[in-house]
C-alpha positions as a Markdown table, in Angstrom:
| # | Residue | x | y | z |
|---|---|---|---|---|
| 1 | Unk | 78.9 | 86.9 | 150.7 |
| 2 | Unk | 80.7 | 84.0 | 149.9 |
| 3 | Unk | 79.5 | 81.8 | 146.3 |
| 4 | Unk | 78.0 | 78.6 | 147.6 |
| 5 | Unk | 79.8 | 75.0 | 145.8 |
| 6 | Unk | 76.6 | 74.6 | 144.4 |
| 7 | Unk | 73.3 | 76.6 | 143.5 |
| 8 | Unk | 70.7 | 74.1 | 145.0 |
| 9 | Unk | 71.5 | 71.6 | 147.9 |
| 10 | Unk | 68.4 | 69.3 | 148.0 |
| 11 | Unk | 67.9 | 66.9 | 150.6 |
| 12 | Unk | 65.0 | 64.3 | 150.5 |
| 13 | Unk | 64.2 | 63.0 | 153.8 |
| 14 | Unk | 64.3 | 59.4 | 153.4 |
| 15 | Unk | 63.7 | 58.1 | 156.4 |
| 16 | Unk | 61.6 | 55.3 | 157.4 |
| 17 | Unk | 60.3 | 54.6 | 161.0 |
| 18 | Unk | 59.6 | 51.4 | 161.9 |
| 19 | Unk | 57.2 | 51.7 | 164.9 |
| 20 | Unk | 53.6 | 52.8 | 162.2 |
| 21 | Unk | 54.4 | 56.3 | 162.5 |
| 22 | Unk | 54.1 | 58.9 | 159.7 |
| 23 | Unk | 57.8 | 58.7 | 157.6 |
| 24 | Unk | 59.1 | 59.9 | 154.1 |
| 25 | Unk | 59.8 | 56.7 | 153.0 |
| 26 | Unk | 55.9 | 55.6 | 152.9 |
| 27 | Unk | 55.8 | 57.8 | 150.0 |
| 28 | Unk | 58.3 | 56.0 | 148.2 |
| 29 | Unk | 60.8 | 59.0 | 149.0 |
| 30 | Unk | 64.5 | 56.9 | 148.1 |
| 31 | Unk | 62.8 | 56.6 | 144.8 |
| 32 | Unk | 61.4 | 60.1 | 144.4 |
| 33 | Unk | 65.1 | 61.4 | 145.6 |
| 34 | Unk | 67.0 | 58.6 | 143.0 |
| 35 | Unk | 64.5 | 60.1 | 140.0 |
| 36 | Unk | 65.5 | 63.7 | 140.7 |
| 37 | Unk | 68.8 | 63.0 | 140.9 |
| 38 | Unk | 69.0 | 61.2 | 137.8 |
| 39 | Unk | 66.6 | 64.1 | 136.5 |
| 40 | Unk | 68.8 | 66.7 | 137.2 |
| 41 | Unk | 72.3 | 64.8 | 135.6 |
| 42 | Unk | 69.8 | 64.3 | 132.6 |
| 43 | Unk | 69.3 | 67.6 | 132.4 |
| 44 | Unk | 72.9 | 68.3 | 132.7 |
| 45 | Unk | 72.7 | 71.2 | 135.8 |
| 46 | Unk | 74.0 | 68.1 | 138.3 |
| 47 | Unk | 77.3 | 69.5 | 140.2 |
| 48 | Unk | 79.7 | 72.5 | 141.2 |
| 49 | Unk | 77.7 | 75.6 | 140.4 |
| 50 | Unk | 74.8 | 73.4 | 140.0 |
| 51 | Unk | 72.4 | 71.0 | 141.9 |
| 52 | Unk | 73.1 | 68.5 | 144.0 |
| 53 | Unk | 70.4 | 65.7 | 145.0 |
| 54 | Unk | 70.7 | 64.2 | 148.4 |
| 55 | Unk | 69.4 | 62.0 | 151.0 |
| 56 | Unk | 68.8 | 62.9 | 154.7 |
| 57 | Unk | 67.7 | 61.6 | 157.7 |
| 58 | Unk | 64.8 | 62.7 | 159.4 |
| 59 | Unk | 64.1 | 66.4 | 158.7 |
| 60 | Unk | 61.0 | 66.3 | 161.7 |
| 61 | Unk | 58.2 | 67.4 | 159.4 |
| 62 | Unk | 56.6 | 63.7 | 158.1 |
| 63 | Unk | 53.3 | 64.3 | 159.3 |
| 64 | Unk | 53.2 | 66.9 | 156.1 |
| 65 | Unk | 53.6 | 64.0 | 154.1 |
| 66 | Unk | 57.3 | 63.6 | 152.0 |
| 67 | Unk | 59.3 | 66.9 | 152.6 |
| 68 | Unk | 62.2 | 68.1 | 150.6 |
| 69 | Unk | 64.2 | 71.0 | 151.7 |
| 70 | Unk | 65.8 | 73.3 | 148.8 |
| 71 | Unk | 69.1 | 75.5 | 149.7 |
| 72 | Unk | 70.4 | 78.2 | 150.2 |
| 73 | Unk | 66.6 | 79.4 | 149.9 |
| 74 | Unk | 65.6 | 77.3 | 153.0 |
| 75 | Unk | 62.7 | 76.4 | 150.4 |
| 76 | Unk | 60.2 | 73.1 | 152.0 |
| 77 | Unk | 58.6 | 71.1 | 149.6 |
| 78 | Unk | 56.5 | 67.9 | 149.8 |
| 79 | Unk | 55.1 | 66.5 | 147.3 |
| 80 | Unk | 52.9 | 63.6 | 145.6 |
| 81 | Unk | 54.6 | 62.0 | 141.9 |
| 82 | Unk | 57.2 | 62.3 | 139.7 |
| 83 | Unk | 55.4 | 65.3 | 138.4 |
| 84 | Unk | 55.6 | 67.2 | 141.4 |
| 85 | Unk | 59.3 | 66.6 | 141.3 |
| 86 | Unk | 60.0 | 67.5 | 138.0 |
| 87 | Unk | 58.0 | 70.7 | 138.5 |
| 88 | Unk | 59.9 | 71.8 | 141.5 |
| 89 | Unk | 62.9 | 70.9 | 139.3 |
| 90 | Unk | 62.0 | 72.9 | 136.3 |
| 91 | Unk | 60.7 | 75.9 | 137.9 |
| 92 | Unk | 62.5 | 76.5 | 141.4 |
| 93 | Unk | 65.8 | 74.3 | 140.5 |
| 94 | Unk | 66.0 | 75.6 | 136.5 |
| 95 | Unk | 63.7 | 78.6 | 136.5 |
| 96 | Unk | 64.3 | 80.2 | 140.0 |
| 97 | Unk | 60.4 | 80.4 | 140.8 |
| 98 | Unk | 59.1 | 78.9 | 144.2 |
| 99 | Unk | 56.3 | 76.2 | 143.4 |
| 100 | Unk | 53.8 | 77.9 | 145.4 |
| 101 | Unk | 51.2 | 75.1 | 145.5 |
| 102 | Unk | 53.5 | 72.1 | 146.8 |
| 103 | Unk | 55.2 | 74.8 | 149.6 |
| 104 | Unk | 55.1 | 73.4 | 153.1 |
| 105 | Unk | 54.1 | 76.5 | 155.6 |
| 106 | Unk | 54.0 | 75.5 | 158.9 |
C-alpha cells in the first residue's frame, strides 16, 4: 500500500444553506475548522506526513449537527466547542485513539 501525503486529511463541512434547513455553518463550523487548523500548525504536526485541516462542501450528514470527517480512517465526527476539537485533535489526530463519545454512527 502506497504512504498517503499526509497522515490525517480533515475536512470540516462548512457549508451553509440558506433556505432554514439544518447546516454546519449554524454551528459556527468555518471557525471551528480555522481553530483546528491553527491548532494543529501550533502544535507543529500541520503538513506532508502530517495533518492537513480543510474545508468542504456539504458532506450530507447536517441533521447530526457539525460533522468532520477524518482520513484515511473514514473517521465521522461532530462536535460541540473548541474542546471537542482539541480532543479529537489530541487523541485521534496525535494519539491515534478514536473519540468514541463525539463518533457519528449512522
Amino acid at each position: 500500500m502506497k504512504d498517503s501525503y499526509y497522515k490525517h486529511h480533515v475536512f470540516f463541512c462548512t457549508n451553509l444553506r440558506e433556505n432554514g434547513k439544518a447546516c454546519c455553518q449554524h454551528h459556527d463550523a468555518q471557525a471551528m475548522r480555522d481553530y483546528a487548523k491553527a491548532r494543529v500548525k501550533a502544535l507543529n504536526i500541520a503538513g506532508r506526513g502530517g495533518v492537513r485541516i480543510n474545508q468542504a462542501g456539504c458532506l450530507d450528514r447536517c441533521e447530526l449537527g457539525p460533522v468532520i470527517v477524518v482520513y484515511p480512517e473514514e473517521t465521522w465526527y461532530t462536535y460541540v466547542d473548541q474542546s471537542d476539537i482539541d480532543e479529537i485533535i489530541e487523541r485521534h489526530l496525535v494519539g491515534g485513539q478514536v473519540v468514541e463519545r463525539l463518533l457519528i454512527r449512522e
